[in-house]
Short mmCIF file of the C-alpha atoms (twelve columns), coordinates in Angstrom:
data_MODEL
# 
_entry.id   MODEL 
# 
loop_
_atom_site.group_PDB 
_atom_site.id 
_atom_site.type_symbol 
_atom_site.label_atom_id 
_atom_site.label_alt_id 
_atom_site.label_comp_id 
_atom_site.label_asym_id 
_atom_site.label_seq_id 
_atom_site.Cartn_x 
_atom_site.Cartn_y 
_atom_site.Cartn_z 
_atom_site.pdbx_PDB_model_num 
ATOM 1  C CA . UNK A 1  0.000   0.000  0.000   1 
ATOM 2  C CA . UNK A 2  1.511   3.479  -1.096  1 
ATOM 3  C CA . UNK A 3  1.464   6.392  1.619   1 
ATOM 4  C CA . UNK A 4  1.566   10.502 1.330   1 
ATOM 5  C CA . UNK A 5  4.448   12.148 2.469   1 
ATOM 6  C CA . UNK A 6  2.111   13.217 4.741   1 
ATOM 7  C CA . UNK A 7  0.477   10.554 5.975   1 
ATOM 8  C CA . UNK A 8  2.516   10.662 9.338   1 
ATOM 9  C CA . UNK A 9  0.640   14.006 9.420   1 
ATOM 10 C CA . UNK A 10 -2.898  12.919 8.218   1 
ATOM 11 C CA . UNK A 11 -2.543  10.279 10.974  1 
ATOM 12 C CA . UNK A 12 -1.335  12.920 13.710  1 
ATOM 13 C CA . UNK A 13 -4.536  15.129 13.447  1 
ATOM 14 C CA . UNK A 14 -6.920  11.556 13.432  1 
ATOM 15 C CA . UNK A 15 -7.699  11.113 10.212  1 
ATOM 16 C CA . UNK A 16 -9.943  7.880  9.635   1 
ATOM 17 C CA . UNK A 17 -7.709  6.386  6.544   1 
ATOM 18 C CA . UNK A 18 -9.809  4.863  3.692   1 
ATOM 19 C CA . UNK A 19 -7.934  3.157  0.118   1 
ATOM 20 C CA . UNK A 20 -7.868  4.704  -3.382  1 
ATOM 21 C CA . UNK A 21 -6.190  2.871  -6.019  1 
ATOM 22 C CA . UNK A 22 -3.651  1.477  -4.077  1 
ATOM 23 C CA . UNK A 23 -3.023  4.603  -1.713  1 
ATOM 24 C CA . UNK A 24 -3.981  5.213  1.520   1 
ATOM 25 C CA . UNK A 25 -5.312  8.061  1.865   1 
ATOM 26 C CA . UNK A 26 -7.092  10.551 4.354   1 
ATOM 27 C CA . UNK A 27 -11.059 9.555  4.416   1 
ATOM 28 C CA . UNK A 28 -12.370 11.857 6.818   1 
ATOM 29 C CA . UNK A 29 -11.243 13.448 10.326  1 
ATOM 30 C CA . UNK A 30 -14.293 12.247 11.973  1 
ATOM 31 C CA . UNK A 31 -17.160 14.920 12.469  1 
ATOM 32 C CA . UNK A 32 -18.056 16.622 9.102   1 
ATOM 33 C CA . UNK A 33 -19.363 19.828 10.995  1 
ATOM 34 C CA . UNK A 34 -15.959 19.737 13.207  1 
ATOM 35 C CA . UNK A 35 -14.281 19.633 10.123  1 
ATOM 36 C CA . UNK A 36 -15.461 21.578 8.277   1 
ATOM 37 C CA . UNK A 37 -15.189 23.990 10.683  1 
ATOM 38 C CA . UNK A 38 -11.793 23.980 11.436  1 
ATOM 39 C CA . UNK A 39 -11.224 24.629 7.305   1 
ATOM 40 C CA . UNK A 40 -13.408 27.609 7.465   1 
ATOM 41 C CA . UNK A 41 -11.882 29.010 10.739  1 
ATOM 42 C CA . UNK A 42 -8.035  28.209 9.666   1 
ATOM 43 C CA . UNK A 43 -6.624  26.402 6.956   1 
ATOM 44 C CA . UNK A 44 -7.271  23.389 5.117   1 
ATOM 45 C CA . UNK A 45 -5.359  21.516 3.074   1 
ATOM 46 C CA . UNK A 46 -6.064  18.897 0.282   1 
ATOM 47 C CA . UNK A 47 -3.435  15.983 -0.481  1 
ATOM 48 C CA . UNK A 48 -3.352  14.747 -3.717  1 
ATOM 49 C CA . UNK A 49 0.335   12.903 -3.567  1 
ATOM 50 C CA . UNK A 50 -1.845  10.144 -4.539  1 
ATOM 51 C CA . UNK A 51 -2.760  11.646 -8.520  1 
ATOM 52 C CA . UNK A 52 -1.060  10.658 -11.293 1 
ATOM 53 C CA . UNK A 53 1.960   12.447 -12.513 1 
ATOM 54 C CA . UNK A 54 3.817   12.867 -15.897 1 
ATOM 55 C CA . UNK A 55 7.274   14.267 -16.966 1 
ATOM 56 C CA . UNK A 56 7.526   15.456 -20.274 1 
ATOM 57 C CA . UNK A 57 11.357  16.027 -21.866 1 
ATOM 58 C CA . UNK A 58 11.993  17.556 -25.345 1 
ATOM 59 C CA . UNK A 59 12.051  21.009 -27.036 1 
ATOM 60 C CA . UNK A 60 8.406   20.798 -28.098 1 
ATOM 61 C CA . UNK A 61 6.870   19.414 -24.280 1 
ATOM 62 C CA . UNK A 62 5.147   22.510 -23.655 1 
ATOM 63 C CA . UNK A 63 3.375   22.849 -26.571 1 
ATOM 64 C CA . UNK A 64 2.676   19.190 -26.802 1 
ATOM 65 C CA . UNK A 65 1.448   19.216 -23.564 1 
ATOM 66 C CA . UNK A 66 -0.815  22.408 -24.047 1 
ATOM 67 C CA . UNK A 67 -3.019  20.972 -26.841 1 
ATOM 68 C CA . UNK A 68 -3.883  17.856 -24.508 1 
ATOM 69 C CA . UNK A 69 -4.882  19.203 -21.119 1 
ATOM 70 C CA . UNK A 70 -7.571  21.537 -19.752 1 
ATOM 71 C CA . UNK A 71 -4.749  24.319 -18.517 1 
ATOM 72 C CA . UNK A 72 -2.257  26.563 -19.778 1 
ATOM 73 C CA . UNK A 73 0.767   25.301 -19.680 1 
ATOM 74 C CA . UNK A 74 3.189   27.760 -21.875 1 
ATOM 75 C CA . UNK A 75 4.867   29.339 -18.843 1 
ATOM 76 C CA . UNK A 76 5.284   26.636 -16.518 1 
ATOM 77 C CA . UNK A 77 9.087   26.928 -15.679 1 
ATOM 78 C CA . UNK A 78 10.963  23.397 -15.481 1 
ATOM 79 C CA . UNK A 79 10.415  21.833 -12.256 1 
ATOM 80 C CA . UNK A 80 6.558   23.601 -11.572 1 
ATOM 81 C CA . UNK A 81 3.355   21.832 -12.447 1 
ATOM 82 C CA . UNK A 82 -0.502  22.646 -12.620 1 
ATOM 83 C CA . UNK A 83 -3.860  20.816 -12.471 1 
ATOM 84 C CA . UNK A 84 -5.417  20.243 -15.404 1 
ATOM 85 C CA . UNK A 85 -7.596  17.664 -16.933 1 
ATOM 86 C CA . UNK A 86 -6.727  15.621 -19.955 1 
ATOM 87 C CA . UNK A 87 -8.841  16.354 -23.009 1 
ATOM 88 C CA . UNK A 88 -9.812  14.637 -26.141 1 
ATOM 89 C CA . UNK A 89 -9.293  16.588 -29.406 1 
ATOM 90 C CA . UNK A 90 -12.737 17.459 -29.574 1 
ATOM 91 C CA . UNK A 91 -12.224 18.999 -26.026 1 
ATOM 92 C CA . UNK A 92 -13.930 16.445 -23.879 1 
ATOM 93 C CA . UNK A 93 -12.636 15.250 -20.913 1 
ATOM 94 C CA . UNK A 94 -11.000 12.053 -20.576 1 
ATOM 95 C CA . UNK A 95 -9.708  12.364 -16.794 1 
ATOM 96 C CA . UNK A 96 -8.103  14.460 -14.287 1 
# 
């Protein structure tokens, strides 16, 4: 079973862990209200360590990459990324 980096953390604060595609990952903190809550009153953050992720190398990745996904991609600087969602030709979604 693959963890999150933060896991440790997830686990810390008493998150209930649940499975998704082979991660574990964070499936609630208990409470909903208490929850949700504690987002609107501080901070929240969402871990997605568990999406997939994809390296493109070449002169033309940005502008290969731009005509499949959902976001603009042009002035992503090496290293950076962004969500998008991966698009047919037509422009429908395939997945995100």
């Amino acid at each position: 079973m693959k963890q999150s980096p933060l896991s440790t953390v997830h686990c810390r604060l008493g998150a209930v862990l649940a499975t998704l595609d082979g991660w574990e990952i964070p499936g609630h903190y208990g409470d909903s209200t208490t929850e949700h809550g504690a987002v609107r009153g501080g901070a929240g953050l969402c871990d997605r360590s568990f999406l997939g992720k994809i390296r493109l190398v070449g002169k033309d990745r940005q502008e290969f990459l731009h005509s499949l996904v959902s976001n603009n991609v042009k002035n992503l600087k090496a290293g950076e990324g962004t969500y998008a969602t991966l698009l047919t030709p037509k422009g429908k979604m395939i997945g995100d």
